[in-house]
C-alpha positions as CSV (number, residue, x, y, z in Angstrom):
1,X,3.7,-3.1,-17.8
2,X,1.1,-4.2,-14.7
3,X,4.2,-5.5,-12.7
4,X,5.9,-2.1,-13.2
5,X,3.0,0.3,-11.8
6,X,2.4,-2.5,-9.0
7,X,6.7,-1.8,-7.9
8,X,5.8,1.8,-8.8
9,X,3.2,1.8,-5.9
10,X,5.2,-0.5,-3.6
11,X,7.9,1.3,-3.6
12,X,6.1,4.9,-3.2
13,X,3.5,3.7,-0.2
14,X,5.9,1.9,1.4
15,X,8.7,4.3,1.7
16,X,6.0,6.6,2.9
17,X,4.3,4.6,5.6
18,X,8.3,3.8,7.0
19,X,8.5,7.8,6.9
20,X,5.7,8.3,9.2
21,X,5.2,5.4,11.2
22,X,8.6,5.1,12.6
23,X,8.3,2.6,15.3
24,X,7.0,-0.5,12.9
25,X,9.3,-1.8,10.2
26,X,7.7,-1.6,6.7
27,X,8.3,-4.2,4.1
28,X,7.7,-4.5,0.7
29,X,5.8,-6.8,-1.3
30,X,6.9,-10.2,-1.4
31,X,10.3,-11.0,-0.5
32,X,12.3,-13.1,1.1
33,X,13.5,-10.2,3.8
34,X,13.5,-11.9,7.5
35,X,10.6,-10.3,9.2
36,X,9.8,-9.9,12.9
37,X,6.8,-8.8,14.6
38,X,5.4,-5.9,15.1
39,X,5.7,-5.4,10.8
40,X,3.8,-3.6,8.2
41,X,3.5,-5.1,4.5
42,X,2.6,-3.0,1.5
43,X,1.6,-5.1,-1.5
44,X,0.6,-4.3,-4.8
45,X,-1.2,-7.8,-5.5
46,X,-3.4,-7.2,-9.2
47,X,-3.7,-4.2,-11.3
48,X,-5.6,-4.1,-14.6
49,X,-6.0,-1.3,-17.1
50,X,-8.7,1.2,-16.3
51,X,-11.9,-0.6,-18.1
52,X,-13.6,2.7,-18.7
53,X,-10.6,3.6,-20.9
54,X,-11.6,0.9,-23.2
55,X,-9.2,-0.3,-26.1
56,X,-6.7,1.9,-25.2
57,X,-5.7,2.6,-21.4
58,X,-2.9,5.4,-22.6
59,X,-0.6,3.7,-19.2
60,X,-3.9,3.9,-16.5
61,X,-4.1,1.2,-14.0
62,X,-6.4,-0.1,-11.1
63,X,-4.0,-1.5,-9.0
64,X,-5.3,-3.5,-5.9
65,X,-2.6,-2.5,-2.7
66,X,-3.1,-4.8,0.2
67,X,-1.1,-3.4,3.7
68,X,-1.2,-6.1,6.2
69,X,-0.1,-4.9,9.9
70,X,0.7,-7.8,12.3
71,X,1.1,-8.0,15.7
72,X,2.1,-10.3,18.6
73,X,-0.5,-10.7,21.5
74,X,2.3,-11.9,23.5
75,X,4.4,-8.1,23.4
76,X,1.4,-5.8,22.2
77,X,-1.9,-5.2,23.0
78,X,-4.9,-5.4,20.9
79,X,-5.0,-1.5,21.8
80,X,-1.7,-0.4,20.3
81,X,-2.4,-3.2,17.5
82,X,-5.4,-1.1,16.4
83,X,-3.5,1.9,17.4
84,X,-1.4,0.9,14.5
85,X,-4.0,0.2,11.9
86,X,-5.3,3.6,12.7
87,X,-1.9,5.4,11.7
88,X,-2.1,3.1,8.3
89,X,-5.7,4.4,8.0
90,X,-5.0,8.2,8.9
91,X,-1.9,8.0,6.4
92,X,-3.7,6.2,3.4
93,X,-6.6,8.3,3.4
94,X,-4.3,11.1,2.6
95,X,-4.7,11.0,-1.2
96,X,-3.1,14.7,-1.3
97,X,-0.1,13.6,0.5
98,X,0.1,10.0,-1.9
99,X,-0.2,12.4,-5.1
100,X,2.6,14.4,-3.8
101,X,4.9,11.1,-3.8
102,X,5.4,11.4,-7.3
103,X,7.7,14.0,-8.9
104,X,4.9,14.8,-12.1
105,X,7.5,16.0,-14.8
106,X,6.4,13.8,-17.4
107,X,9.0,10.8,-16.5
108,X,7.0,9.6,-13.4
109,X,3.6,9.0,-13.6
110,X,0.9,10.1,-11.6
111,X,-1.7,9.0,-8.9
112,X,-5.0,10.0,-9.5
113,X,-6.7,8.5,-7.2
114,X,-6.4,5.9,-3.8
115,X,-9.6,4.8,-1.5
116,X,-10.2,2.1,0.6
117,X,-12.1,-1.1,-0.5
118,X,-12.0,-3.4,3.3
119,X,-10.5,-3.6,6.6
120,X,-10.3,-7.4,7.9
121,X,-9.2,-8.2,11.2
122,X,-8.2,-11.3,12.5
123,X,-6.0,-13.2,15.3
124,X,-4.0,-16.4,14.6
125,X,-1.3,-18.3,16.3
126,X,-1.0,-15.3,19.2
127,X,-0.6,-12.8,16.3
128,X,-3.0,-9.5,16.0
129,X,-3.0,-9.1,11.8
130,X,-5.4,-6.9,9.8
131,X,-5.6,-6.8,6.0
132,X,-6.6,-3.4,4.6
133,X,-7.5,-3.7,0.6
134,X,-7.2,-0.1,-1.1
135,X,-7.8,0.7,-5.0
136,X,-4.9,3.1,-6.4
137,X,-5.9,4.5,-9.7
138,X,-2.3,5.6,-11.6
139,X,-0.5,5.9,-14.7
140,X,2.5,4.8,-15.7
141,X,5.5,7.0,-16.8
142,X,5.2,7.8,-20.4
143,X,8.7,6.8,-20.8
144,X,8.4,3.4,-20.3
């Protein structure tokens, strides 16, 4: 069921970061798509039951989303790299607009809750990259 609410919230945040930043690819998860740079990468990499549910998490999951934007030095600036990183950060802070990504009729699930945990920033091999750790709180569709 953890792989599920992790594809759940791949699928939903990636589809809308590609939405709104429309000049950066957006990839999902891990996969074996051929990527080129400038690229955004939304992965759900660990989710766990809620712990303060106890015995019985009733479908609630911390889920630990990692969105890594990279960059080349040789065609971007550090300036429009960060400028980047800032329309991940406007976007995920959003947690009204994430909510709204799921259809609640009982078959979907919900997102309670989505805050940021750390922003690292880094440069390797010419490349700009940052890795931004969030904490989605959601449940899984009752149907499953």
């Amino acid at each position: 069921m953890s792989s599920l609410i992790r594809s759940i919230l791949e699928d939903k945040f990636s589809a809308y970061l590609a939405a709104n930043i429309t000049d950066t690819p957006v990839h999902k998860g891990v996969t074996d798509d051929v990527r080129s740079l400038p690229l955004i990468i939304v992965s759900a990499s660990n989710s766990k039951p809620d712990k303060d549910l106890g015995a019985n998490p009733l479908g609630n999951y911390q889920v630990k989303m990692e969105i890594y934007v990279y960059s080349s030095a040789d065609d971007d600036t550090l300036e429009t790299h960060r400028t980047r990183v800032s329309k991940v950060h406007g976007l995920m802070s959003d947690v009204a607009a994430l909510q709204n990504l799921w259809n609640y009729n009982g078959s979907e699930g919900k997102l309670y809750a989505c805050w940021i945990e750390a922003d690292e920033e880094g440069m390797k091999s010419r490349n700009y990259g940052n890795m931004i750790t969030y904490t989605a709180v959601a449940v899984i569709p009752p149907a499953v």
